[in-house]
TORPA-4810 file (N, C-alpha, C, O; in nm, 3 decimals):
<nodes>
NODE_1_0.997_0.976_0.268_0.859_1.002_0.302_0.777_1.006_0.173_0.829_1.081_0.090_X
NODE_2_0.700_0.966_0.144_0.572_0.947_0.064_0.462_1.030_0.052_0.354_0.988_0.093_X
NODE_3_0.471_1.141_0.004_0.354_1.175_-0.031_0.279_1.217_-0.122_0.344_1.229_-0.226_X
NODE_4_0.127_1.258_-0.137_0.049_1.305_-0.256_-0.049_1.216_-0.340_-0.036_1.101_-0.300_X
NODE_5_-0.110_1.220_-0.406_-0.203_1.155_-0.462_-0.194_1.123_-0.655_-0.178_1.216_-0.735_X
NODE_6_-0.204_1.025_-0.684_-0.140_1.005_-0.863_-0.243_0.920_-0.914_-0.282_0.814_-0.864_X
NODE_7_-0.297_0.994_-1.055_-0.369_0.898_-1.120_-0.260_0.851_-1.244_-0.180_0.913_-1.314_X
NODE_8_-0.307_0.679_-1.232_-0.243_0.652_-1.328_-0.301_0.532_-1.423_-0.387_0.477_-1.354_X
NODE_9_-0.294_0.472_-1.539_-0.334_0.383_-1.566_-0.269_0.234_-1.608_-0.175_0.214_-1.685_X
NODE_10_-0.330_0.158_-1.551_-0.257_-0.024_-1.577_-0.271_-0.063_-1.698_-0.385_-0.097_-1.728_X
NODE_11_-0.161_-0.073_-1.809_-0.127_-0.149_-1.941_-0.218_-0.250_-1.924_-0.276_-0.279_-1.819_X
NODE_12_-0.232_-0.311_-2.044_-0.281_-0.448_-2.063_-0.190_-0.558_-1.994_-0.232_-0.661_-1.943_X
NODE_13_-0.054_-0.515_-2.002_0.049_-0.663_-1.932_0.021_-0.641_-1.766_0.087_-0.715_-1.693_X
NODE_14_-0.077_-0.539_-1.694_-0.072_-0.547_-1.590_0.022_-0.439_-1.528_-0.032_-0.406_-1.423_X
NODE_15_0.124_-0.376_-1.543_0.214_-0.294_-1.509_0.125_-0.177_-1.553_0.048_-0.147_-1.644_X
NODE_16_0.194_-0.110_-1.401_0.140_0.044_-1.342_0.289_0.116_-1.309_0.394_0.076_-1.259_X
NODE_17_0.253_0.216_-1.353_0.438_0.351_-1.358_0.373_0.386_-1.225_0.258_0.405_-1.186_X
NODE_18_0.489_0.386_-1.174_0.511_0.420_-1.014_0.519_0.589_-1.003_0.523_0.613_-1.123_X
NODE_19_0.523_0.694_-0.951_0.552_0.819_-0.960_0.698_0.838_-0.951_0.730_0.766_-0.856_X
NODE_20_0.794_0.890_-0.992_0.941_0.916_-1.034_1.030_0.939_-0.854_1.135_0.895_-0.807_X
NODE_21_0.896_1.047_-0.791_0.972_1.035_-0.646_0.977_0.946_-0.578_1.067_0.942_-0.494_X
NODE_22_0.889_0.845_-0.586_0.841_0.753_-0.531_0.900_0.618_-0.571_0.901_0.509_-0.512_X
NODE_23_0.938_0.649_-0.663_1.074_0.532_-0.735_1.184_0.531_-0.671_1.240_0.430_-0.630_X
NODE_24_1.232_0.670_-0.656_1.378_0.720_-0.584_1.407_0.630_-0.425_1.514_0.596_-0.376_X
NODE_25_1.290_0.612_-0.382_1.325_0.574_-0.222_1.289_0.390_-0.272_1.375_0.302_-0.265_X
NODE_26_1.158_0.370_-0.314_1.112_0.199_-0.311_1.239_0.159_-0.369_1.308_0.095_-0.290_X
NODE_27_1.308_0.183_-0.521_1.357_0.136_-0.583_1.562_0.163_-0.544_1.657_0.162_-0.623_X
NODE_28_1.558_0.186_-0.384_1.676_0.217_-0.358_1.790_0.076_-0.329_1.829_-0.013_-0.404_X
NODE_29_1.806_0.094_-0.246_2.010_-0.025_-0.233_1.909_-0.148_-0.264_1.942_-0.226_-0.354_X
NODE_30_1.764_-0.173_-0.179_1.755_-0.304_-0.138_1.589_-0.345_-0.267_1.547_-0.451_-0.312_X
NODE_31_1.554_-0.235_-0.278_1.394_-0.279_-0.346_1.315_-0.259_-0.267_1.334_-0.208_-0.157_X
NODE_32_1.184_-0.307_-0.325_1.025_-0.312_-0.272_0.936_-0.434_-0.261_0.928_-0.540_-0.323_X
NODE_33_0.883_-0.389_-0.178_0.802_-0.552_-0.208_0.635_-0.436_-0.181_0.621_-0.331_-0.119_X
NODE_34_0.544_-0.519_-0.257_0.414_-0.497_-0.290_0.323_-0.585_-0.203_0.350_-0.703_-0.225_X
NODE_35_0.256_-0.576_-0.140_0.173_-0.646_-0.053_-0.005_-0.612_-0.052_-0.046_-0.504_-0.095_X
NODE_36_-0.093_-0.712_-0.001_-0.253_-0.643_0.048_-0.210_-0.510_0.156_-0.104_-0.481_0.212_X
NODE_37_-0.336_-0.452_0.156_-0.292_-0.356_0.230_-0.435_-0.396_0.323_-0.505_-0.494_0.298_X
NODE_38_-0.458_-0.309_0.423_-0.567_-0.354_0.560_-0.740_-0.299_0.471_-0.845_-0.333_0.525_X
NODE_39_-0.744_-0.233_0.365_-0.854_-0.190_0.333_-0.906_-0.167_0.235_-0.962_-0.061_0.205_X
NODE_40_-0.889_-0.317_0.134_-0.905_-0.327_0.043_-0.828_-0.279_-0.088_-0.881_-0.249_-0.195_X
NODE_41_-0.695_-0.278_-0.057_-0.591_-0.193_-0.169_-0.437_-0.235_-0.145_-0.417_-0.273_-0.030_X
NODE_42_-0.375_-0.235_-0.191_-0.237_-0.285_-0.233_-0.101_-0.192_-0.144_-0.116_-0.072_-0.121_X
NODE_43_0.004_-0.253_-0.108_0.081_-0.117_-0.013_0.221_-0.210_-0.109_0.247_-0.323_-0.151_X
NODE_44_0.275_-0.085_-0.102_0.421_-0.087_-0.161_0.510_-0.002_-0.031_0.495_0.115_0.002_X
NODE_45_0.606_-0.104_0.027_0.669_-0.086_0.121_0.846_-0.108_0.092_0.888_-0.189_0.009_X
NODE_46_0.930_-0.024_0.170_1.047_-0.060_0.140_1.132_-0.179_0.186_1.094_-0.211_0.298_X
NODE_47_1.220_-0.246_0.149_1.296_-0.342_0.190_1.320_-0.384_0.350_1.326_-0.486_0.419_X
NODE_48_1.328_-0.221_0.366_1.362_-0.171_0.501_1.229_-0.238_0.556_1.211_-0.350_0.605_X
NODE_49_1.149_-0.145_0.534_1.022_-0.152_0.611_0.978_-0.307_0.587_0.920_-0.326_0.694_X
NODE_50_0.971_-0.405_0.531_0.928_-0.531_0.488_0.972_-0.601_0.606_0.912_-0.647_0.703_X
NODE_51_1.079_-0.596_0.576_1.178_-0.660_0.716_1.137_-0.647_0.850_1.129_-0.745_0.924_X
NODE_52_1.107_-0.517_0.891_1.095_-0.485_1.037_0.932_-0.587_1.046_0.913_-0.669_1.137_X
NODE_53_0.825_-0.559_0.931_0.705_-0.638_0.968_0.740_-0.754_0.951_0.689_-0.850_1.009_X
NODE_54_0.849_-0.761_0.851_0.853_-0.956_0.896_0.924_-1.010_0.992_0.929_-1.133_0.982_X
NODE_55_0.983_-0.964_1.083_1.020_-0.963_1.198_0.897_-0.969_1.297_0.868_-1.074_1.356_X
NODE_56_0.833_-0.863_1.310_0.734_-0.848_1.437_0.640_-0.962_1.396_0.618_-1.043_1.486_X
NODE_57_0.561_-0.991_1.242_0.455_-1.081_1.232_0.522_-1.224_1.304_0.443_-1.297_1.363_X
NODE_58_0.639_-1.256_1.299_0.711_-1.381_1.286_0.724_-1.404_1.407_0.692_-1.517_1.443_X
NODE_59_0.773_-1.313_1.509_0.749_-1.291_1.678_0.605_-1.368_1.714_0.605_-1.455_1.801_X
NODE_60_0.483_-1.332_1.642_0.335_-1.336_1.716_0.301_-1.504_1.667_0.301_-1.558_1.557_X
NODE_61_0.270_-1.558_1.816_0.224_-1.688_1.822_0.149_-1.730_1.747_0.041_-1.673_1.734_X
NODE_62_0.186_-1.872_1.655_0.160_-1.970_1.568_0.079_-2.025_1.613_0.020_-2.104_1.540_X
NODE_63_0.037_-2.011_1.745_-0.102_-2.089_1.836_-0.226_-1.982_1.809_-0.341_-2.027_1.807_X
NODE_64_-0.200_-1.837_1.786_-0.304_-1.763_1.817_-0.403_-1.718_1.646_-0.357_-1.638_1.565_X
NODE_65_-0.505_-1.773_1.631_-0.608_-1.807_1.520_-0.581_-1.582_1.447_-0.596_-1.553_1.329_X
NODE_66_-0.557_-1.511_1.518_-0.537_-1.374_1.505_-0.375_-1.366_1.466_-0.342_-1.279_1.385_X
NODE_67_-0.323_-1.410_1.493_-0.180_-1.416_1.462_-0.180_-1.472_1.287_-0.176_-1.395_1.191_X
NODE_68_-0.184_-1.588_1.283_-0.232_-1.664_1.201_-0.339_-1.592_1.060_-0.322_-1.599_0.938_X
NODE_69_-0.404_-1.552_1.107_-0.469_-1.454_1.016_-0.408_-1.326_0.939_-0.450_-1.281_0.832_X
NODE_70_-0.304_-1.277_1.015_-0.214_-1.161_0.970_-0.086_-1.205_0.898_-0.037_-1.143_0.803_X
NODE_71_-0.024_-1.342_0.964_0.062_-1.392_0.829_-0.018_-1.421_0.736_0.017_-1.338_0.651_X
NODE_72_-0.113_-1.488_0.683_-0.197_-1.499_0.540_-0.174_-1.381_0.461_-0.104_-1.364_0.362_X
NODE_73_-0.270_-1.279_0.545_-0.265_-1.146_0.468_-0.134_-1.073_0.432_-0.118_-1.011_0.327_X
NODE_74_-0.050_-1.086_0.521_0.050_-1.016_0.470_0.170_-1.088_0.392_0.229_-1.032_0.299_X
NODE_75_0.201_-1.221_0.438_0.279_-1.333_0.350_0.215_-1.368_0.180_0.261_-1.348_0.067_X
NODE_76_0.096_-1.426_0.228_0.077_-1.435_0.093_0.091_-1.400_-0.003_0.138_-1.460_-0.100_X
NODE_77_0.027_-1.217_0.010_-0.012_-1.179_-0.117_0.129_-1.099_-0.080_0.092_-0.984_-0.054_X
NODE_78_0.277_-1.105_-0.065_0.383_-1.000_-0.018_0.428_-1.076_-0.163_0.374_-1.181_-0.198_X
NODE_79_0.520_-1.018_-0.234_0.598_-1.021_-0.352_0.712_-0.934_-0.379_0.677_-0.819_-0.352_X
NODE_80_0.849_-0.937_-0.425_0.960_-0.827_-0.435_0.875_-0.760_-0.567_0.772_-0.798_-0.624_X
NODE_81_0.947_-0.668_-0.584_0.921_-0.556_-0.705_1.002_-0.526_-0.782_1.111_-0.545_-0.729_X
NODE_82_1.017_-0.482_-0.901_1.134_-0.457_-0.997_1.081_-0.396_-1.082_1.001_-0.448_-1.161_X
NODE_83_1.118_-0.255_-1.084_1.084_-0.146_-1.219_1.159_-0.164_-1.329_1.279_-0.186_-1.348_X
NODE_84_1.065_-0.149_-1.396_1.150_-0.152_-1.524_1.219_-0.024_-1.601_1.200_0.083_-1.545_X
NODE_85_1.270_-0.021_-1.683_1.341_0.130_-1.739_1.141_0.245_-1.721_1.132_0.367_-1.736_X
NODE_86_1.112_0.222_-1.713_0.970_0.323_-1.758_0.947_0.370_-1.575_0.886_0.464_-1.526_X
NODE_87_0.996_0.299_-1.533_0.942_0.317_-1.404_0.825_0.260_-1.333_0.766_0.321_-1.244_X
NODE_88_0.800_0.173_-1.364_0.623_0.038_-1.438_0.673_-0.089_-1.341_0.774_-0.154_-1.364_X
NODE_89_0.579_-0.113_-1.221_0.587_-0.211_-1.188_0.479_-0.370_-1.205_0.361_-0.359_-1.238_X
NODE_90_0.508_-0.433_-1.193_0.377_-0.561_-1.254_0.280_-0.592_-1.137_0.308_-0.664_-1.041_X
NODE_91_0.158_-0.524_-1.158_0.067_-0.592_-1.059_0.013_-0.748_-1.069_-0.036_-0.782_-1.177_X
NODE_92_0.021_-0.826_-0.980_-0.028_-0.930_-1.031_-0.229_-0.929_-1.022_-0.304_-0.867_-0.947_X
NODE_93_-0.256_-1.028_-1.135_-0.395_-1.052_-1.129_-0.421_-1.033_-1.023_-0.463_-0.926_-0.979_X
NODE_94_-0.399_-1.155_-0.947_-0.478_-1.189_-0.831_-0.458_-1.110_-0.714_-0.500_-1.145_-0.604_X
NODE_95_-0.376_-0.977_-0.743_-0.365_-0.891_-0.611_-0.440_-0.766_-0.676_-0.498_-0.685_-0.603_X
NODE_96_-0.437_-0.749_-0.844_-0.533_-0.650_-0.889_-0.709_-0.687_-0.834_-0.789_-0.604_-0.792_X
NODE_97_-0.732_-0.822_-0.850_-0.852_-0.860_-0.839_-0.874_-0.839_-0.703_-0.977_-0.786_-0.662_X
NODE_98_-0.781_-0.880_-0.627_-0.823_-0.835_-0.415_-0.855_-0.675_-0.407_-0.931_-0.622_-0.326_X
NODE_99_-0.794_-0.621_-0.493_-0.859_-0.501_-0.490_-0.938_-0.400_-0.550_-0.948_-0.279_-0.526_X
NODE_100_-0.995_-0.479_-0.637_-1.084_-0.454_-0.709_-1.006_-0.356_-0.851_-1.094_-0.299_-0.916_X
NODE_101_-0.892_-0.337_-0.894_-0.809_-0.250_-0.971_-0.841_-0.359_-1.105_-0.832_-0.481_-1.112_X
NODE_102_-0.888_-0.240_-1.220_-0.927_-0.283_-1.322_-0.800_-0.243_-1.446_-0.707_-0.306_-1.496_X
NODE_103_-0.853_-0.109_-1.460_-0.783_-0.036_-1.592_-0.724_0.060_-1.506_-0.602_0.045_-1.505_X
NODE_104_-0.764_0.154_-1.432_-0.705_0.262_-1.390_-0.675_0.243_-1.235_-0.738_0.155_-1.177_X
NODE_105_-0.567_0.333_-1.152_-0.545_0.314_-1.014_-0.498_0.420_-0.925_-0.399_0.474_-0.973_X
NODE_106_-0.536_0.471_-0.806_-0.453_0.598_-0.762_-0.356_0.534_-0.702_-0.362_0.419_-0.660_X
NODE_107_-0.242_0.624_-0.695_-0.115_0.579_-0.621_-0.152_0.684_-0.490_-0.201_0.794_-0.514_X
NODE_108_-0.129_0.648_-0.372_-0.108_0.790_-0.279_-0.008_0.744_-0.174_-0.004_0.635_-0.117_X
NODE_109_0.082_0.862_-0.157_0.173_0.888_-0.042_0.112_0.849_0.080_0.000_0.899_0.084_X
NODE_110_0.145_0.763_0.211_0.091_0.748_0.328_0.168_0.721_0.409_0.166_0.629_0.491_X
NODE_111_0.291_0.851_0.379_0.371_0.875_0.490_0.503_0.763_0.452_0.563_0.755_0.345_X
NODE_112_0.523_0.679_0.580_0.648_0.574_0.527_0.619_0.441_0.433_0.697_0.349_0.407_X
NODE_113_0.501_0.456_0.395_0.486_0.382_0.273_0.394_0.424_0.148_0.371_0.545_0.140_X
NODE_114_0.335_0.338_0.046_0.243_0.352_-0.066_0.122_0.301_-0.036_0.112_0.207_0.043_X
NODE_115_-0.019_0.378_-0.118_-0.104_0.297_-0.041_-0.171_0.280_-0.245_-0.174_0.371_-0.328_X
NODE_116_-0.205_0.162_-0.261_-0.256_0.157_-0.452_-0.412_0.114_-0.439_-0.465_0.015_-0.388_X
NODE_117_-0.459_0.219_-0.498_-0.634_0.199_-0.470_-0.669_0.213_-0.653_-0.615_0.257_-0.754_X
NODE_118_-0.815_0.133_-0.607_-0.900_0.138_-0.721_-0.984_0.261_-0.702_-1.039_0.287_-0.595_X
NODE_119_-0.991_0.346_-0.827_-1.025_0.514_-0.837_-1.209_0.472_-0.754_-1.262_0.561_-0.687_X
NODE_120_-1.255_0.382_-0.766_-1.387_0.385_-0.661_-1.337_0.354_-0.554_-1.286_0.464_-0.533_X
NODE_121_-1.308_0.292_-0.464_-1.263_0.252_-0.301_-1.213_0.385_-0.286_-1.292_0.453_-0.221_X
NODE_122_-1.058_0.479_-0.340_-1.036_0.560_-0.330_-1.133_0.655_-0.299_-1.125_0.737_-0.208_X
NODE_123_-1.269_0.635_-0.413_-1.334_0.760_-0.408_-1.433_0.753_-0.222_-1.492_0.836_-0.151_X
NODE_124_-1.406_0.630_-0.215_-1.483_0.616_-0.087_-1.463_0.636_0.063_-1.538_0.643_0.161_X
NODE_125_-1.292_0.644_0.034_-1.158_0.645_0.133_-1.214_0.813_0.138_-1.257_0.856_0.245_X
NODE_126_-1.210_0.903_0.017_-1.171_1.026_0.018_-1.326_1.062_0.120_-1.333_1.130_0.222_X
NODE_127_-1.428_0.994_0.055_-1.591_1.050_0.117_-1.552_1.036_0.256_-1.555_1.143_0.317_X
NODE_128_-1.526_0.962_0.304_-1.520_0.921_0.493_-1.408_1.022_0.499_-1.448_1.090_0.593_X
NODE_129_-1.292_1.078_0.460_-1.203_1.177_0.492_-1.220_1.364_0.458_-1.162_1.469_0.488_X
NODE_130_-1.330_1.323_0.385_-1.404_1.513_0.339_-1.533_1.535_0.462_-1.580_1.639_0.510_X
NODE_131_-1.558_1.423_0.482_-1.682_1.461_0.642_-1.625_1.509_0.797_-1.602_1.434_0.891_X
NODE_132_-1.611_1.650_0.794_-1.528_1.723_0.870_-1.619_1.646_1.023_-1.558_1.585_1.111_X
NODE_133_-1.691_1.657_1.024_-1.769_1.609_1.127_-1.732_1.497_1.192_-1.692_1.490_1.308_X
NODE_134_-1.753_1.368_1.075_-1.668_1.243_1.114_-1.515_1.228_1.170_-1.468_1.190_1.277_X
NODE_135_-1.459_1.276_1.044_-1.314_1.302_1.085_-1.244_1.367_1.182_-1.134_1.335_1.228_X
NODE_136_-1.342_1.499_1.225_-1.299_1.543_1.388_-1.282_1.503_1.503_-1.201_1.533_1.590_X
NODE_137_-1.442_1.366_1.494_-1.446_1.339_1.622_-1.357_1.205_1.595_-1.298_1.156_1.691_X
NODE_138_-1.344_1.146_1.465_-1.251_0.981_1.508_-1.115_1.000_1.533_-1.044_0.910_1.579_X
NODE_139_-1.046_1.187_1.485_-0.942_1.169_1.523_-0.906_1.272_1.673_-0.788_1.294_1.703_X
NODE_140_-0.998_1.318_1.739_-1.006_1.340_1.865_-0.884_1.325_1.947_-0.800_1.400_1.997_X
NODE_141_-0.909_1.195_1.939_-0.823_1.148_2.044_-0.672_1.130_1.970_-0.611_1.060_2.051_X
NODE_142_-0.626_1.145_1.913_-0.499_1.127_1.854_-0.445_1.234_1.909_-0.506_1.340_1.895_X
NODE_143_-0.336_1.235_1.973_-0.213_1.315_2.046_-0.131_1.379_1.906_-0.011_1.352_1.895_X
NODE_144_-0.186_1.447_1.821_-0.095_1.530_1.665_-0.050_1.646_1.748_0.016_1.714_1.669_X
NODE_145_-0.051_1.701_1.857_0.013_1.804_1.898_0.140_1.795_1.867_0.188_1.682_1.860_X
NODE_146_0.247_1.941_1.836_0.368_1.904_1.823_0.432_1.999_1.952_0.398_2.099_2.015_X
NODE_147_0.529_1.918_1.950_0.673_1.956_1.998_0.598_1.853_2.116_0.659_1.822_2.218_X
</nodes>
C-alpha cells in the first residue's frame, strides 16, 4: 500500500529518488513500470498491477474510438523502471513535459499505486481536496462505510 506525500527534486539527467518505502514494493520480484496518469501527472504502478490493466485495456474493442483512446494513453507513454543504487528513477522528457514537471516533483501514495505531480497541479489537486464543501458533496455518494 502506498502512502503519504514527498517532496523531491529532478537532477539535471532527469532522475527523481523514489521514497525508500515505496521502493520496497515497485522495485520487488518483477519491477515497475511508469505511465501518464488520468490528470495530468505520471503513475508508477507495479508489475503486478501493469499486467492486470494490460489485460483489461487489451479485452476493450479495437472498433470502439474510446477504447482506442485509452490504449494511446496508457501504452504509449507506459515504460519499465529501474532504480538505481540511490533509489532514482529516470523520468523521461517527454513524460516530464506531459506533465508539466520541471525541476521539482511531489511523489504521493494513492493507495495501490504512485501518483508523480508537478508541485503546481499538485497544489491544485490539494485546493479542490481542502474545500470541505466540495469534497462532501462529490464524495456523498461513495459507499466508505465499513464493515
Amino acid at each position: 500500500m502506498f502512502l503519504g506525500e514527498f517532496y523531491h527534486t529532478i537532477d539535471e539527467k532527469g532522475r527523481l529518488t523514489i521514497p525508500a518505502e515505496f521502493r520496497k514494493v515497485l522495485a520487488g520480484d518483477d519491477g515497475a513500470y511508469l505511465m501518464r496518469g488520468f490528470d495530468r501527472n505520471l503513475m508508477l504502478v507495479t508489475s503486478a498491477s501493469f499486467s492486470i490493466i494490460y489485460e483489461r485495456v487489451n479485452h476493450l474493442s479495437m472498433t470502439d474510438p474510446t477504447a482506442r483512446l485509452l490504449r494511446r494513453l496508457i501504452f504509449s507513454g507506459a515504460k519499465t523502471v529501474e532504480f538505481d543504487k540511490l533509489g532514482r528513477i529516470l523520468l523521461p522528457l517527454i513524460s516530464r513535459e506531459g506533465a508539466d514537471i520541471q525541476v521539482d516533483a511531489v511523489i504521493i501514495g494513492a493507495g495501490d499505486y504512485v501518483e508523480i505531480w508537478s508541485p503546481k497541479l499538485w497544489a491544485a489537486q490539494r485546493e479542490q481536496l481542502n474545500d470541505v464543501n466540495v469534497t462532501a458533496d462529490r464524495f456523498a455518494a461513495l459507499d466508505l462505510a465499513s464493515g
